[in-house]
N, C-alpha and C positions, 0 to 999 in steps of 0.2 A: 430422511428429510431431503429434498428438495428445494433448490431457491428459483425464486422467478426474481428479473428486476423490474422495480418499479422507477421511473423518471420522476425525478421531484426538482422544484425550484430550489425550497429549502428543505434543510434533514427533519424530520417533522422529534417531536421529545418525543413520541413514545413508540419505539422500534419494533414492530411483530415479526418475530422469527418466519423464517423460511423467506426474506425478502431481502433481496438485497439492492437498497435505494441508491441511486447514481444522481447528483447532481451536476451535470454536463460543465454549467456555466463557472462552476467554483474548482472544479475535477477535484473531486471528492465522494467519495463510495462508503455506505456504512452498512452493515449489519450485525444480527447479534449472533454470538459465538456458535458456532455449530454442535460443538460438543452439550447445549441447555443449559451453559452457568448463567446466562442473564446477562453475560459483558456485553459492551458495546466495543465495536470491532471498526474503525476508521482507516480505509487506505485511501491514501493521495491516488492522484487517477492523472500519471504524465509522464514523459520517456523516461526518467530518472527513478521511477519509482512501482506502479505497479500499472499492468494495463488490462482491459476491459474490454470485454467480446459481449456479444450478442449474438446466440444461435439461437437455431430453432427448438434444442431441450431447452433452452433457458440460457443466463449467464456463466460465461468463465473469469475467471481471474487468475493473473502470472505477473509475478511468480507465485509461492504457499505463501498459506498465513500462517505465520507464527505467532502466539500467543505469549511470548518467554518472559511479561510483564506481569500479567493473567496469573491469582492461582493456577487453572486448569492446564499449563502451559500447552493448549492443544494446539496440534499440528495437521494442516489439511490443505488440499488444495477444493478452488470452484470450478467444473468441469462441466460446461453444458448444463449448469444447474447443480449437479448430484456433486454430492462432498466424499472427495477421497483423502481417508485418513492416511496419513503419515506417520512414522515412530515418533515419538518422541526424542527431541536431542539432548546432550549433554552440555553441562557448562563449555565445555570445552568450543562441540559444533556450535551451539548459538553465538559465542564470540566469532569464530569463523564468518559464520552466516554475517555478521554485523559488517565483519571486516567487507566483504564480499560486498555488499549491500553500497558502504561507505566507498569502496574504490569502481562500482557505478555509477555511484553519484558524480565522482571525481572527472572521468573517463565520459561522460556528459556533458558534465559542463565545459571542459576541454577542446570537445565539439563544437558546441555553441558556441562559447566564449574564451576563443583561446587563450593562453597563461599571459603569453606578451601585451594583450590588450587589455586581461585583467590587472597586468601591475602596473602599465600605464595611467589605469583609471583610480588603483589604489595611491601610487605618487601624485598623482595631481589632486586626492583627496588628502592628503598628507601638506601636500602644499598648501591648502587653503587653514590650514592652525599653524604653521609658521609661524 
């Protein structure tokens, strides 16, 4: 299988395989699971989370998709389009992978919004129920 992406306003309800829909405006990316179980497959589309190329095979996406919620927990990445499979992990790795996941998000928004102006913003939210 191959994906191509398609540009949509909104996610449309009924998702056909081998496509993978980007809504620009919302940064949000769906498509259904590579492996044919029929899931629907949603990654956020932003520094924090996963990002989004456009080549000439087709679309990529980075980092894999993991599925570890999925019966099928499949594992793959989007590469130019073409799906390369991944082993499957263990309880063990997908908590890793989480942790991992969670301490980019952290190390993000750090960037953005650093700690000292985040807790200035959380005190002065604290002040206003005084």
């Amino acid at each position: 299988m191959k994906f191509r992406l398609q540009r949509v306003e909104f996610m449309p309800k009924e998702i056909q395989p081998g496509i993978l829909y980007y809504a620009e405006a919302y940064g949000a990316a769906a498509h259904l699971c590579a492996c044919g179980c029929g899931s629907k497959i949603r990654t956020p589309i932003d520094e924090s989370e996963w990002s989004l190329e456009e080549g000439p095979g087709g679309p990529s996406l980075y980092p894999s998709v993991g599925n570890w919620q999925k019966p099928c927990r499949s594992h793959y990445f989007i590469r130019d389009g073409a799906i390369i499979w991944c082993g499957q992990w263990t309880e063990e790795e997908v908590n890793m992978g989480r942790c991992r996941e969670h301490q980019r998000r952290v190390a993000h928004l750090d960037r953005k919004y650093p700690r000292k102006k985040r807790r200035r913003f959380w005190d002065w939210m604290r002040s206003l129920f005084k």
